[in-house]
Each structure stands twice: as C-alpha cells, then as structure tokens.
C-alpha positions in Angstrom: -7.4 16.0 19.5 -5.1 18.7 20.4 -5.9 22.2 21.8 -9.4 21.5 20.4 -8.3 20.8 16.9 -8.9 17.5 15.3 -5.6 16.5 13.0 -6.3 15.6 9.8 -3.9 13.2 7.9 -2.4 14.2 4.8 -2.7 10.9 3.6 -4.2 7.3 3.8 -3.0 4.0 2.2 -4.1 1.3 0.9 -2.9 -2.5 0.6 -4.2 -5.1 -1.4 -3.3 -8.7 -1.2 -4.8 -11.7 -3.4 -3.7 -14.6 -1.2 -5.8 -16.8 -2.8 -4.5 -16.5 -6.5 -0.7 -18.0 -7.9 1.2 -16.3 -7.5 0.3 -14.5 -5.0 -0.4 -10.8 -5.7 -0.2 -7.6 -3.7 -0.5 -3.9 -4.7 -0.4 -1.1 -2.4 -1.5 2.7 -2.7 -1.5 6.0 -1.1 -3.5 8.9 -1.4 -3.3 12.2 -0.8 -6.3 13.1 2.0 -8.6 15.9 -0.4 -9.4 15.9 -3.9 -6.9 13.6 -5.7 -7.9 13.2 -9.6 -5.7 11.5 -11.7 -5.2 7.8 -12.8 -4.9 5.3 -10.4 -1.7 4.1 -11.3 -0.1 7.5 -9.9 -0.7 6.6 -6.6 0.2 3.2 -6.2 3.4 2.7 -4.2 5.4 -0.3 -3.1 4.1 -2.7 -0.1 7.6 -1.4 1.7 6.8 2.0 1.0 3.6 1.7 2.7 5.0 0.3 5.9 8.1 2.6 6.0 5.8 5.8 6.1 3.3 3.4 9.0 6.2 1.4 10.7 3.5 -1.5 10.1 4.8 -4.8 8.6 2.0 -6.5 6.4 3.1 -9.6 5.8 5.1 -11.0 8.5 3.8 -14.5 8.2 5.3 -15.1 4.7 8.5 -16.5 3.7 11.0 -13.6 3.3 11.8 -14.5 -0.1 7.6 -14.0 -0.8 7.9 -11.0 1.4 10.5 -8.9 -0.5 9.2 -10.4 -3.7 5.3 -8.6 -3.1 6.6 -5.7 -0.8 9.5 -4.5 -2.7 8.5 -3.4 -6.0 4.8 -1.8 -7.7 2.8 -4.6 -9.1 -0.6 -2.7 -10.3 -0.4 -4.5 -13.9 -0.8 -7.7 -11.5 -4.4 -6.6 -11.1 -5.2 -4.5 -14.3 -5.2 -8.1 -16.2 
C-alpha cells in the first residue's frame, strides 16, 4: 500500500507441473489481471518466461538438462491429450 492506494498487478501466472507422469510435464500461463476471454492456449507462456518476469526459479531441484527441457519451450498440447 502506497499513499493509501492498493497496487493492483497487471497480471498473475500460473505453473503447472505433473511430476508424477513420464515424462515429466510442465505448462505455464499468464494472465492479464481483468476480463481476459479468449482460448486458453493464448496465454500460456514458457516455464522461463514465467520466472524471467518473477525472478523465481521453479525447478531448481531437477537436472539441468530436465530443467531447460520443461522451462524452455510451451508444452500445453502435453496436457490437452
């Protein structure tokens, strides 16, 4: 809160991670903060995109080849099947 005013994001994000299934799958979103529409699809982003705009790393415990495998690219049709 500043000067009495509450700041409102212009956005939020989303990750998604299914650690569980192989291979591993991970899908990442962000949203504009007010009356979106659209398909989904047109918001999702990649994993490194996300933690570029946060400064947030969101899977630090994997192997870097994993890592830059789910982080660096869009992998929605990973979780459409």
């Amino acid at each position: 809160m500043a000067d009495g005013h509450v700041t409102v994001p212009g956005a939020f994000y989303k990750v998604v991670v299914a650690p569980c299934v192989r291979p591993m799958r991970a899908v990442a979103f962000i949203y504009p903060n007010g009356h979106s529409g659209g398909r989904l699809r047109q918001y999702a982003v990649s994993i490194d995109e996300v933690e570029r705009r946060t400064g947030l790393d969101f899977l630090p415990t994997l192997p870097l080849e994993e890592q830059q495998r789910l982080e660096s690219r869009i992998h929605l049709e990973a979780f459409m099947n």
